[in-house]
Backbone as CSV, one residue per row, in Angstrom:
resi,resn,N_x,N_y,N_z,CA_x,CA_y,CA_z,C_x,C_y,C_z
1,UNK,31.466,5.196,14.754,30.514,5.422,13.687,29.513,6.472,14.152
2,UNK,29.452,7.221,13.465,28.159,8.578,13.738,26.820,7.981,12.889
3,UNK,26.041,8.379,13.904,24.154,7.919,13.250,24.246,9.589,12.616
4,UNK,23.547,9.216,11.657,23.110,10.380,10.350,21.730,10.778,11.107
5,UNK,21.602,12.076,11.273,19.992,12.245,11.359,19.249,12.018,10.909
6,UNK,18.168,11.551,11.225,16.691,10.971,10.178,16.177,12.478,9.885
7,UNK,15.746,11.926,8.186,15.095,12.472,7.257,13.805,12.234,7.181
8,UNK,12.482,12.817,7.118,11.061,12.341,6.950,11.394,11.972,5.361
9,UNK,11.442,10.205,4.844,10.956,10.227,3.926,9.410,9.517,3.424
10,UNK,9.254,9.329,2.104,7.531,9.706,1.653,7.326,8.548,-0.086
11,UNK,6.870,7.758,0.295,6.473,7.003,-0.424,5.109,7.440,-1.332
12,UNK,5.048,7.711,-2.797,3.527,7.719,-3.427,3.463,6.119,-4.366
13,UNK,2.108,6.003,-4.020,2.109,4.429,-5.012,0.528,4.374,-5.352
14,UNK,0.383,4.341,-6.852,-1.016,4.291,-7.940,-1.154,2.868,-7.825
15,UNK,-2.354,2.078,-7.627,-2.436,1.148,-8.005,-3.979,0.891,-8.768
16,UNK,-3.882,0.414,-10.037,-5.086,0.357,-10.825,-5.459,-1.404,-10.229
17,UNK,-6.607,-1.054,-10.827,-7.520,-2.657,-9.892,-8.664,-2.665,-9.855
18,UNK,-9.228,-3.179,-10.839,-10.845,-3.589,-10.873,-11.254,-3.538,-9.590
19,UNK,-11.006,-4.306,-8.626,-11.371,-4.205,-7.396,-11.180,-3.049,-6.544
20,UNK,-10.174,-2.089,-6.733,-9.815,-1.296,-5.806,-10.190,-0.925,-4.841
21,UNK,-11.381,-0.723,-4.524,-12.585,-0.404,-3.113,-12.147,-1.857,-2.225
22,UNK,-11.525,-2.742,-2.740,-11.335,-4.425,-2.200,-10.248,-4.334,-1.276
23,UNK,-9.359,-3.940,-2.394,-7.752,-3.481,-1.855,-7.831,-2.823,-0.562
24,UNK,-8.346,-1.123,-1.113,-8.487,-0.011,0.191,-8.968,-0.392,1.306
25,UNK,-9.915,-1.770,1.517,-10.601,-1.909,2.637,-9.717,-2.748,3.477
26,UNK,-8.698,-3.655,2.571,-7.971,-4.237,3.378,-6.245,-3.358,3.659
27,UNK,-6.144,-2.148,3.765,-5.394,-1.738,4.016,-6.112,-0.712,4.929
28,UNK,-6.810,-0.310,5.698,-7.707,0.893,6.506,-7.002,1.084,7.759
29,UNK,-6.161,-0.358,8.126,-5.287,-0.152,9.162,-3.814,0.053,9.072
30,UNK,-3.644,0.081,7.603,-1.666,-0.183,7.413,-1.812,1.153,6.748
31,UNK,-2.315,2.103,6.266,-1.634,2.770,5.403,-2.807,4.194,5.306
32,UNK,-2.280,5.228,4.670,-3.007,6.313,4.144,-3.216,6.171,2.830
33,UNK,-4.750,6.513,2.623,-4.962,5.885,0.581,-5.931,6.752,0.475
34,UNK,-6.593,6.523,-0.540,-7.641,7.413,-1.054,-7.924,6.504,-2.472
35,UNK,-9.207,6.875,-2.727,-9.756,6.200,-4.025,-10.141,7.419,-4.980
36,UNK,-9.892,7.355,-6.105,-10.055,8.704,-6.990,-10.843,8.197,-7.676
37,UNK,-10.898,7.033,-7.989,-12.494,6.491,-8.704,-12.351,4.696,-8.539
38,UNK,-12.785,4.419,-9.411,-13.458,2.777,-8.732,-12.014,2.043,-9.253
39,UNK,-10.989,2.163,-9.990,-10.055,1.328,-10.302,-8.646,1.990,-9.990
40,UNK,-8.517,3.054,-9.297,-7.295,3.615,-8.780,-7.358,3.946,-7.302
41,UNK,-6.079,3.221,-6.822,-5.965,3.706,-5.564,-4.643,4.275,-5.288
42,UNK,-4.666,5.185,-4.247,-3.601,6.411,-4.131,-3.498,5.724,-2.717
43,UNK,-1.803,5.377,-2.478,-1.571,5.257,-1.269,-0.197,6.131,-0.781
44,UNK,-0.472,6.615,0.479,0.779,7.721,0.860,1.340,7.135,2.098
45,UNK,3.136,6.462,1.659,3.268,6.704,2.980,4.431,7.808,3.903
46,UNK,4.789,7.683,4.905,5.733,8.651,5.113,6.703,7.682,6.362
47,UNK,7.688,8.557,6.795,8.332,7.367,7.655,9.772,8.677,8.124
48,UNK,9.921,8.155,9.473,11.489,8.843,9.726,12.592,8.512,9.414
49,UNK,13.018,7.214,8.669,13.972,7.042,7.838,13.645,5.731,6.815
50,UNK,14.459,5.827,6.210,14.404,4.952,4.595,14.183,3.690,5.355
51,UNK,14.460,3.056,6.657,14.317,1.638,7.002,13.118,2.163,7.193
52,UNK,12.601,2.637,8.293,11.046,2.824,8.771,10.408,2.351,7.275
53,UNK,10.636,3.658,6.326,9.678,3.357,5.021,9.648,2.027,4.650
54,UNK,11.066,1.401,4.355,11.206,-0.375,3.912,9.733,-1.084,4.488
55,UNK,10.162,-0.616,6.014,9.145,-1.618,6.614,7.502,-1.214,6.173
56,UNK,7.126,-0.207,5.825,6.162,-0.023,6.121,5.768,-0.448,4.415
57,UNK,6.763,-0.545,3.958,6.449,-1.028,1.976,6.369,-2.310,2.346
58,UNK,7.088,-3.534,2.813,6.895,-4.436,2.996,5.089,-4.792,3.752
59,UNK,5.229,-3.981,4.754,3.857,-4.544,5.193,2.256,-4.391,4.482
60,UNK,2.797,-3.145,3.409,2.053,-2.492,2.292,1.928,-3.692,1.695
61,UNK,3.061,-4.160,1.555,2.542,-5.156,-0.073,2.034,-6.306,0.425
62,UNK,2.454,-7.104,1.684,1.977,-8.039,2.089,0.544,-8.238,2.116
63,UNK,-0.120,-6.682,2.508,-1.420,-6.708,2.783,-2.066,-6.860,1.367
64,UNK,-1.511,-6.023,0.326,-1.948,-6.348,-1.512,-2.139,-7.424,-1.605
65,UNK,-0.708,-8.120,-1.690,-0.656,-9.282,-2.134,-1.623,-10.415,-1.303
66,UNK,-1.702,-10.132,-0.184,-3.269,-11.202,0.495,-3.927,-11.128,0.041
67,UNK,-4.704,-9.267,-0.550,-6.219,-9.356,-0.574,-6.244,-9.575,-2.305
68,UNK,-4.886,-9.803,-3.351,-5.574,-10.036,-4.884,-5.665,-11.249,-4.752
69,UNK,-4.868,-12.384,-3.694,-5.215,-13.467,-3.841,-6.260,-13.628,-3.638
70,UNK,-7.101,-13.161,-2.296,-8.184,-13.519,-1.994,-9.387,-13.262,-2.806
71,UNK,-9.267,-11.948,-3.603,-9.667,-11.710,-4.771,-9.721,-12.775,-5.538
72,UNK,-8.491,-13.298,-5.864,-8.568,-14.587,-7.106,-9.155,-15.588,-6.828
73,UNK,-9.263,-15.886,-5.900,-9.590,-17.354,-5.390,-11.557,-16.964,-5.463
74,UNK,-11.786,-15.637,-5.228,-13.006,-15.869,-5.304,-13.317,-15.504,-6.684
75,UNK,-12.412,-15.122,-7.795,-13.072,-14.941,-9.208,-13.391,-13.707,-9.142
76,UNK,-12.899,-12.258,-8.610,-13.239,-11.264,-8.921,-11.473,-10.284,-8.930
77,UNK,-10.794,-10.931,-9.047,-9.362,-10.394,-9.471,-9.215,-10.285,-11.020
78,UNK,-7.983,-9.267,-11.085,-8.274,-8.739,-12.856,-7.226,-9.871,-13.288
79,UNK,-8.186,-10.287,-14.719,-7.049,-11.289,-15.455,-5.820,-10.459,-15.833
């Protein structure tokens, strides 16, 4: 079996969110983002192959999905 050379690939992902400044703070260590105003966040990622990226979407969302809960639980997550 021959290994294929790795490709740089590149993940873009919008996420709208009352909270968004909430989100971004709990991702400062997993990811590249940016806030374009108070309910959108821009996250970029990049990776040397499509697994690298997997992983790094998985650990992306894990970190989301913690901080809307934690959001919810305190009553400031969007209905």
């Amino acid at each position: 079996m021959t290994q294929r050379k790795s490709e740089l690939t590149q993940l873009n992902v919008r996420v709208s969110h009352r909270q968004a400044p909430a989100l971004a703070a709990s991702l400062t260590t997993e990811a590249s983002f940016s806030l374009t105003d108070e309910s959108t966040l821009l996250i970029d990622e990049v990776a040397d192959s499509i697994v690298d990226l997997r992983a790094r979407w998985n650990t992306l969302m894990r970190g989301l999905i913690a901080s809307e809960h934690v959001l919810y639980y305190r009553g400031e997550a969007d209905e």
